[in-house]
GUVEXNU-525005 format. One record per residue: residue in one letter; x, y, z of N, C-alpha, C in turn. Coordinates in steps of 0.02 Angstrom, whole numbers, padded with zeros to 5 digits, always signed. Layout:
BEGIN
AXYZXYZXYZ
...
//
This chain:
BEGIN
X-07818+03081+06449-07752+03105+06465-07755+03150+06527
X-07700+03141+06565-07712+03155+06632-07640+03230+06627
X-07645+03250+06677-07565+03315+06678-07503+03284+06645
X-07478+03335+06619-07426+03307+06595-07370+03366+06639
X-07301+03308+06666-07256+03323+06712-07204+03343+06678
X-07186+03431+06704-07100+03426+06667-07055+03472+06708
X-07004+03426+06694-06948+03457+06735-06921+03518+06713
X-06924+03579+06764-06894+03632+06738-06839+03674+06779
X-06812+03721+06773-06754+03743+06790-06782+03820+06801
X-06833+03851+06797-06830+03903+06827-06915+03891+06845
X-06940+03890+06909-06990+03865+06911-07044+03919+06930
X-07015+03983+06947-07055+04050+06940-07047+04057+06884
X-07021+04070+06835-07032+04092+06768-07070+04067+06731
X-07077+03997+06745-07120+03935+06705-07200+03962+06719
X-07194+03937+06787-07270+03938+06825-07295+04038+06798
X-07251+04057+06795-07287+04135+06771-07316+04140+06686
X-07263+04100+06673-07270+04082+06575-07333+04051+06590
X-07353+03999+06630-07411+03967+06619-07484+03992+06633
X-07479+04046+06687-07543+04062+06705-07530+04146+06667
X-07501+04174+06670-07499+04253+06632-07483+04221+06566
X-07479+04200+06513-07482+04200+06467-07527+04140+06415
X-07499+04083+06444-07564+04001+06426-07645+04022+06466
X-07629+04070+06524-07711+04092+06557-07718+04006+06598
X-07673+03977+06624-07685+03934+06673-07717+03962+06747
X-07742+03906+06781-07735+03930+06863-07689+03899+06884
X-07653+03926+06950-07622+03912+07002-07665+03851+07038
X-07659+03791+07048-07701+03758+07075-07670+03712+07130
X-07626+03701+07159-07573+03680+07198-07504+03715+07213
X-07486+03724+07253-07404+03732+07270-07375+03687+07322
X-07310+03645+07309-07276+03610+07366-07214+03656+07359
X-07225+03669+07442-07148+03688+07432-07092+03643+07448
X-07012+03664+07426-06968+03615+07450-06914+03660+07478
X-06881+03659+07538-06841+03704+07565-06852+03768+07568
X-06911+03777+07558-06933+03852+07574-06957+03885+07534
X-06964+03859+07451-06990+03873+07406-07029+03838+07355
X-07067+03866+07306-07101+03810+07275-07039+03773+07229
X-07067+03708+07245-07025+03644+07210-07073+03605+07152
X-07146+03592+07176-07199+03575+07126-07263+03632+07111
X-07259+03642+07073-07313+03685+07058-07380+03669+06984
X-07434+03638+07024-07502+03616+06980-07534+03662+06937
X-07532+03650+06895-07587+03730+06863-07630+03690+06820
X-07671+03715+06774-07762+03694+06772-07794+03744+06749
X-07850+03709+06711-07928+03752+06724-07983+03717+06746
X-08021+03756+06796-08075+03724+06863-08030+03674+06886
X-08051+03615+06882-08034+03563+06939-07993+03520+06911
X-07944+03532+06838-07931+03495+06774-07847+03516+06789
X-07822+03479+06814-07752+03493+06816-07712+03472+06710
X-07683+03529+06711-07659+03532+06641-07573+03516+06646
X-07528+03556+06674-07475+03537+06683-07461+03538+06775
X-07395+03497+06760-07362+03519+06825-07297+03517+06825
X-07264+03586+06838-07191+03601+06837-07164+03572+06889
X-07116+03537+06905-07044+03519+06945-06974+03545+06949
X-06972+03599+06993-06916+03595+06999-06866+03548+06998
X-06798+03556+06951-06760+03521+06946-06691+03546+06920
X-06679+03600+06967-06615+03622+06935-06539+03616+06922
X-06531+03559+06940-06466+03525+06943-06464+03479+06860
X-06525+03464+06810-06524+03418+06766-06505+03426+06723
X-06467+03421+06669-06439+03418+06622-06494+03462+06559
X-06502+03517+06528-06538+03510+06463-06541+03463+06394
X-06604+03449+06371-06616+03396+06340-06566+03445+06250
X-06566+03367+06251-06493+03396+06179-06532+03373+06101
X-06516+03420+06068-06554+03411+05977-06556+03320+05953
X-06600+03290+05945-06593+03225+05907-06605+03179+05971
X-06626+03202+06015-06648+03156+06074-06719+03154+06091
X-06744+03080+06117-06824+03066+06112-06819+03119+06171
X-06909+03121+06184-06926+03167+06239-06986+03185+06210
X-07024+03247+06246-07089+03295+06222-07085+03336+06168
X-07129+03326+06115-07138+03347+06049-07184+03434+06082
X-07225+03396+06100-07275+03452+06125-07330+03428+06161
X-07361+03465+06231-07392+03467+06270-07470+03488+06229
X-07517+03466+06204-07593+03494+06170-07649+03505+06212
X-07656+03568+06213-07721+03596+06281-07767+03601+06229
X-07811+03569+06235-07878+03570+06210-07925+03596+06248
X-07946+03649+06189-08015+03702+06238-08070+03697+06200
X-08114+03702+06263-08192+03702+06257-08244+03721+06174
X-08202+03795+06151-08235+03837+06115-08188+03851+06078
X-08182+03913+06029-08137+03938+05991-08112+04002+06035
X-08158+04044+06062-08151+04073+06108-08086+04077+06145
X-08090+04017+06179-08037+04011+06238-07970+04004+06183
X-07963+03976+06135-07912+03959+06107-07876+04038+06079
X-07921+04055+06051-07913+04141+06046-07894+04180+06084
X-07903+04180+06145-07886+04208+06204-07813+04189+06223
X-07798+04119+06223-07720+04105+06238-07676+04122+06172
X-07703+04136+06118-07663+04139+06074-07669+04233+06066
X-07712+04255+06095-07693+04335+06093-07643+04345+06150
X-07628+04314+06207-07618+04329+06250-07534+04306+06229
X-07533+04246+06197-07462+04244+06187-07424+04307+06143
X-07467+04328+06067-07437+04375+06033-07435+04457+06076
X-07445+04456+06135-07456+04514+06159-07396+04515+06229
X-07370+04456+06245-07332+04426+06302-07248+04419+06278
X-07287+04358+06216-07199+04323+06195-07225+04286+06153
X-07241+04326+06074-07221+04319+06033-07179+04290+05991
X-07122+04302+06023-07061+04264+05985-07051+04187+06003
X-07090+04187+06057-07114+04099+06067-07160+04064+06007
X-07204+04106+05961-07236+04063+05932-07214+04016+05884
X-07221+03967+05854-07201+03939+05785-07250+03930+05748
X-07303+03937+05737-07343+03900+05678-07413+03898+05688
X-07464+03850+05645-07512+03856+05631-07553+03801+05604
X-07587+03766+05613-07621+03712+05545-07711+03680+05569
X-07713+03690+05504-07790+03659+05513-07776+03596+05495
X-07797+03556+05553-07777+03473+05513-07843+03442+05517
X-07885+03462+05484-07973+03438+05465-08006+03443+05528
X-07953+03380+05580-08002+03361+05630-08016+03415+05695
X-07973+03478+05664-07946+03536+05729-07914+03576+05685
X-07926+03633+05738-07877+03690+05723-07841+03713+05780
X-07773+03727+05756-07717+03717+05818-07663+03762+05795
X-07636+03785+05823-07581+03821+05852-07527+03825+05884
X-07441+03829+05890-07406+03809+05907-07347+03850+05938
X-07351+03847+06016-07274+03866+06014-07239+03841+06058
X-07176+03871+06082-07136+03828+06138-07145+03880+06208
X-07144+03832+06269-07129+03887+06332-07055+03913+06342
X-07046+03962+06365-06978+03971+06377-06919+03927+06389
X-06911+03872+06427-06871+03836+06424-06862+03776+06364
X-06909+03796+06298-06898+03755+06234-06959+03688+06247
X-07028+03688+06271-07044+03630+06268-07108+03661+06237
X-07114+03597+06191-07194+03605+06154-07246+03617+06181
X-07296+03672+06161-07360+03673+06163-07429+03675+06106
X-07454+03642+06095-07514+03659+06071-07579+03674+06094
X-07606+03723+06055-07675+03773+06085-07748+03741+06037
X-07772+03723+06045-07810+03694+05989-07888+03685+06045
X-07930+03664+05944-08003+03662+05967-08025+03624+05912
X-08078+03580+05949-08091+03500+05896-08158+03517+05839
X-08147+03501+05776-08218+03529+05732-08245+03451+05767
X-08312+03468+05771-08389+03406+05764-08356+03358+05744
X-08356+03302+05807-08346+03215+05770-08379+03215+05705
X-08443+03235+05683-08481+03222+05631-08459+03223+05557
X-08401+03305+05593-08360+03297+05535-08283+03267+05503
X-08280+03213+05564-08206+03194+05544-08225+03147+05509
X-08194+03122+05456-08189+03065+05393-08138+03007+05431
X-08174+02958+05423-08112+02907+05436-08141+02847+05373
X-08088+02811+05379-08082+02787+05303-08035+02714+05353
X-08069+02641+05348-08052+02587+05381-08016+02587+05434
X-08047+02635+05497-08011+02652+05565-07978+02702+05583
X-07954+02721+05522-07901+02768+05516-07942+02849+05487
X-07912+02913+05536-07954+02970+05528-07898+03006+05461
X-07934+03053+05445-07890+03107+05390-07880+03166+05406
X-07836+03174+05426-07797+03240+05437-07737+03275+05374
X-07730+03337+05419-07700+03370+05358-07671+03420+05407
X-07622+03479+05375-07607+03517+05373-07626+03581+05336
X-07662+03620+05354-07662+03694+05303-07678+03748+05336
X-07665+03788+05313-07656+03836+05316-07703+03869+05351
X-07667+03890+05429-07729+03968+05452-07691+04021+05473
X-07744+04087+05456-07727+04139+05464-07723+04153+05535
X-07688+04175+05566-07686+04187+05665-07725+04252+05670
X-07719+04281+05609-07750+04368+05630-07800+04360+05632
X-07851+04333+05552-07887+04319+05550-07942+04284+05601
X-07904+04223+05623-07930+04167+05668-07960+04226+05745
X-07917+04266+05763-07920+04305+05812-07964+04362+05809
X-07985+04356+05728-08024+04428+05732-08094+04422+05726
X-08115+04350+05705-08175+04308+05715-08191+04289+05777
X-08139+04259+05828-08154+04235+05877-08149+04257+05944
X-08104+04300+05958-08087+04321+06023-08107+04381+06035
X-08129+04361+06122-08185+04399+06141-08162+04436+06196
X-08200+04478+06227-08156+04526+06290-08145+04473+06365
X-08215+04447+06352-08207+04386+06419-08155+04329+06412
X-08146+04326+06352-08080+04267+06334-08019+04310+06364
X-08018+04350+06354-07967+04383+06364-07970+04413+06461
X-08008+04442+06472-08002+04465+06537-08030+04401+06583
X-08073+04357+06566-08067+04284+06612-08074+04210+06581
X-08006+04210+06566-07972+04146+06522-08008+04088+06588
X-08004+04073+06645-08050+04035+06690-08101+03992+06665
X-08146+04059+06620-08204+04014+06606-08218+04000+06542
X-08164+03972+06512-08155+03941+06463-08130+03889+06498
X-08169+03820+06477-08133+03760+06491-08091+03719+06453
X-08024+03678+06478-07989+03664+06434-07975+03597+06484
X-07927+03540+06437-07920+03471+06454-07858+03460+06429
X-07825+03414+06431-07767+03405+06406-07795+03345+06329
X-07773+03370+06275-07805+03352+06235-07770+03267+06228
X-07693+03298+06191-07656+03241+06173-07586+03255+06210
X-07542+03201+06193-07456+03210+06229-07453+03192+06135
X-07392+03229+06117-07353+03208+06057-07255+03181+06071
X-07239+03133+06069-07193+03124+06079-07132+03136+06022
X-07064+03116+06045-07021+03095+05992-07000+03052+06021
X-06991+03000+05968-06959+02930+05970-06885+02920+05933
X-06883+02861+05938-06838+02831+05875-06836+02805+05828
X-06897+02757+05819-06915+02716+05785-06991+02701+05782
X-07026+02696+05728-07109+02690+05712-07131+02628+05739
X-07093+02588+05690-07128+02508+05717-07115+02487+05781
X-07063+02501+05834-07062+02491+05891-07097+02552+05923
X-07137+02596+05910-07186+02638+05939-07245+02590+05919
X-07257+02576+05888-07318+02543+05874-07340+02466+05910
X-07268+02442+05920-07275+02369+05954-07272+02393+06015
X-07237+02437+06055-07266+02437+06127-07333+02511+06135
X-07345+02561+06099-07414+02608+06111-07475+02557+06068
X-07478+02513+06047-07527+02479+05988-07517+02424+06037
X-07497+02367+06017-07466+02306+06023-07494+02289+06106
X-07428+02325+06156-07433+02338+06221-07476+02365+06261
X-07463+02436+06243-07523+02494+06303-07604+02473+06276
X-07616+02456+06217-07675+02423+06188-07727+02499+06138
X-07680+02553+06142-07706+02624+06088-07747+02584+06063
X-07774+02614+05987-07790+02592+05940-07751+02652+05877
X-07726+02639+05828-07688+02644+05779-07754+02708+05735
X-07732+02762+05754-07794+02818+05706-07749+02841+05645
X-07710+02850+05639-07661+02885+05567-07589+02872+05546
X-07549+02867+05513-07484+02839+05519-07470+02896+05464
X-07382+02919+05478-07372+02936+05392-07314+02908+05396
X-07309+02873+05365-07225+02787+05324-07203+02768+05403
X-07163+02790+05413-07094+02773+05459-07089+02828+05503
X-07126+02880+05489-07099+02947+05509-07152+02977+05575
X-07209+02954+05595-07246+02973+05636-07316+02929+05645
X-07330+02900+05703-07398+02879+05711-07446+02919+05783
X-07507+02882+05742-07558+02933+05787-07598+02865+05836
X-07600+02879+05903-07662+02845+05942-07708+02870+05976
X-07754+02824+05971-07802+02845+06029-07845+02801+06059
X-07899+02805+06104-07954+02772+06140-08018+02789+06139
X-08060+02740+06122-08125+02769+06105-08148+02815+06048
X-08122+02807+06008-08140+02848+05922-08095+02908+05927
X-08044+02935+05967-08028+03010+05968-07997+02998+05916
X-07973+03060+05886-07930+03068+05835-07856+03047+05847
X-07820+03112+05911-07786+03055+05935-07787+03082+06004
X-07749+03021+06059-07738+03048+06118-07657+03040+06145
X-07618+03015+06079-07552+03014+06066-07512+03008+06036
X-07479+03051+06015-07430+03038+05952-07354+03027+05958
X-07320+02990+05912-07229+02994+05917-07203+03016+05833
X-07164+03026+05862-07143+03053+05777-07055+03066+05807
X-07030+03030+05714-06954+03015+05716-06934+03104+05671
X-06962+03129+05662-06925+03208+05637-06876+03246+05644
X-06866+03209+05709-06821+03260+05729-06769+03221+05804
X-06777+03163+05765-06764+03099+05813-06738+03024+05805
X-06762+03028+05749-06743+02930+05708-06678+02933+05754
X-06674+02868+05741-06640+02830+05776-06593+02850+05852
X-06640+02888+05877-06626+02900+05950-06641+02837+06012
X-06584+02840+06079-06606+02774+06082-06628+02790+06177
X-06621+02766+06226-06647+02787+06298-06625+02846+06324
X-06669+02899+06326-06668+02968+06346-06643+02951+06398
X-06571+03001+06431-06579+03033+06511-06616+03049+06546
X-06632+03052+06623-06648+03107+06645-06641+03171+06645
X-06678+03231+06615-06663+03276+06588-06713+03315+06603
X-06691+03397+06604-06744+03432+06590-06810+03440+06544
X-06861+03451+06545-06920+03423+06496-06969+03382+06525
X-06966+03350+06494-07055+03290+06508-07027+03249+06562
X-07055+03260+06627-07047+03215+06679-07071+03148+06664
X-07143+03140+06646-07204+03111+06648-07259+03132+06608
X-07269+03070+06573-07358+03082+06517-07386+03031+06555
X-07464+03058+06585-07503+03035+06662-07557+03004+06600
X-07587+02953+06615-07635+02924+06578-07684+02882+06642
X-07744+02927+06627-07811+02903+06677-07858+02836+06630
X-07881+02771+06657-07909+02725+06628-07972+02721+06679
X-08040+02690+06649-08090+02697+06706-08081+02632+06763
X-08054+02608+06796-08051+02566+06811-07989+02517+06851
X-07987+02497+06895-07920+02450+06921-07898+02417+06875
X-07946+02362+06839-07939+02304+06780-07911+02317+06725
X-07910+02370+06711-07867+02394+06663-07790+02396+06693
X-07784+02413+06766-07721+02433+06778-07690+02345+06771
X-07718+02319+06802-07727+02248+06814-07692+02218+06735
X-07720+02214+06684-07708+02183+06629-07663+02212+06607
X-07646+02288+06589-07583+02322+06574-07514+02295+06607
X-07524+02285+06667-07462+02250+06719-07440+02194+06704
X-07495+02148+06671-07463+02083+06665-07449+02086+06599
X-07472+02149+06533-07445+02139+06464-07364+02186+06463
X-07336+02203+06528-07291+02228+06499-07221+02197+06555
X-07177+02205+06520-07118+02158+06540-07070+02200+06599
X-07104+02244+06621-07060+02301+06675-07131+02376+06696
X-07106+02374+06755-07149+02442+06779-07178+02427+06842
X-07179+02471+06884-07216+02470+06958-07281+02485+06979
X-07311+02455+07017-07382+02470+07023-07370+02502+07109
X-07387+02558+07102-07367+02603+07176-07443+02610+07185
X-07446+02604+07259-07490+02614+07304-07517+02672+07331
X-07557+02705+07327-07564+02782+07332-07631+02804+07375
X-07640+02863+07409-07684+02871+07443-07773+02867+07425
X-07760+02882+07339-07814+02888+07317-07814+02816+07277
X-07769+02779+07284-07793+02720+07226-07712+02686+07184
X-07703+02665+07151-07653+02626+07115-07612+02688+07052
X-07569+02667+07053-07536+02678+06986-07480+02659+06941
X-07491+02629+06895-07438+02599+06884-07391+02636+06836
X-07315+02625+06857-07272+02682+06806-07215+02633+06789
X-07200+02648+06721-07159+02631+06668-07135+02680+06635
X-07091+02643+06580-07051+02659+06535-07064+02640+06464
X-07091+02711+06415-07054+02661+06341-06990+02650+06346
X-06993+02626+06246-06939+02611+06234-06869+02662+06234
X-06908+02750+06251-06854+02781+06227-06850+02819+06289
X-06871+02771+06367-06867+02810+06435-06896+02866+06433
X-06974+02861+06384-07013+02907+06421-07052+02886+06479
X-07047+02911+06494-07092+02890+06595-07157+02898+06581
X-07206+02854+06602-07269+02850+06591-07307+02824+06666
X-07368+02858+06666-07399+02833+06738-07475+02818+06727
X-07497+02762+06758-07585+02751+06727-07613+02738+06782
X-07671+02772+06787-07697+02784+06868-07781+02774+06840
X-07802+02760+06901-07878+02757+06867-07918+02837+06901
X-07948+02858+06836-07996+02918+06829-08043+02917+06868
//
């Protein structure tokens, strides 16, 4: 999983939420009319998000597909400790939640303008259980004080930098399961790691647990998102042209743009989320 793109409406406030409080870097600025319009942020050379100005767009409305949550996956526990002291000490009232789901422990809140984040850190492949393809996860219960009083360290805290982090997963909302599954399964070619009924599935590539999720929670039967404030773009890196190559001819719409560094091809699901696949 490559940056994930979102449109925002105050784009100093964002880019400050992201590096003073998530402990991002500043790693690009474009400006547009005299100010920043795109702004890259990252750790080392690992672009994590990138804000867009976009202040003319409509805000995204309750019961509509779009970004569930953005998942920064870090190196250590450490680093995860560090963004999560840094939020209860910043903006707090941003957080929501908490869960050990076997395969990780993660953490949850929204950035100021209402879009998902998760803070998380992966236990040992060794120890994830999977049971005919499919991994076992859960929900339970962690303590944040606790978690923070084991793990976080002064260097987490005074240089979040050198903690490395990746963009773990994109979690979406959809409308519908089985048409998430026939074009992220079926189409993009995932592989199918967890399902629960009707209500949420999990993918990924190469054994991960996942590297994408949709879920109807807060969404069933929603049908082609606007352009809107929120998730511009979920960026997906493949090793290879041939991949871009075979993806193009399994799907019934999408452009293959020509770019300085190489190809990319961008589409649409079913619920006009914008998607871009570039080779890594």
């Amino acid at each position: 999983m490559d940056a994930v793109t979102l449109y925002v409406r105050d784009i100093d406030g964002m880019t400050d939420f992201y590096s003073r409080v998530i402990g991002l870097q500043i790693m690009q600025r474009t400006a547009v009319d005299g100010r920043d319009g795109v702004v890259t942020l990252g750790r080392g050379t690992v672009p994590l998000v990138v804000l867009r100005e976009a202040r003319d767009l409509p805000e995204r409305r309750r019961g509509e597909a779009g970004l569930f949550h953005t998942a920064i996956l870090f190196a250590d526990h450490a680093g995860v400790a560090g963004a999560l002291a840094r939020v209860a000490t910043h903006a707090p009232q941003l957080y929501t939640g908490a869960g050990d789901h076997l395969v990780s422990e993660a953490f949850y809140l929204d950035d100021p303008e209402g879009n998902g984040i998760e803070l998380y850190v992966d236990r040992p492949r060794e120890q994830w259980e999977w049971t005919q393809g499919h991994v076992r996860m859960d929900t339970l219960y962690i303590d944040p004080n606790a978690f923070l009083t084991e793990h976080l360290t002064d260097a987490a805290l005074e240089k979040p930098e050198e903690s490395a982090a990746t963009l773990g997963h994109v979690h979406l909302q959809v409308g519908d399961i089985p048409a998430a599954h026939r074009f992220y399964v079926d189409t993009l070619g995932f592989e199918s790691t967890a399902t629960l009924g009707h209500s949420a599935l999990f993918v990924s590539a190469g054994g991960y647990h996942h590297h994408m999720a949709m879920n109807t929670w807060q969404s069933m039967g929603a049908g082609p998102r606007p352009v809107q404030l929120g998730l511009g773009e979920v960026s997906i890196l493949v090793p290879t042209r041939d991949e871009i190559g075979a993806l193009a001819d399994r799907l019934t719409h999408g452009t293959v743009e020509h770019a300085d560094d190489g190809e990319v091809l961008r589409f649409s699901d079913p619920w006009n989320n914008r998607i871009a696949v570039a080779v890594g």
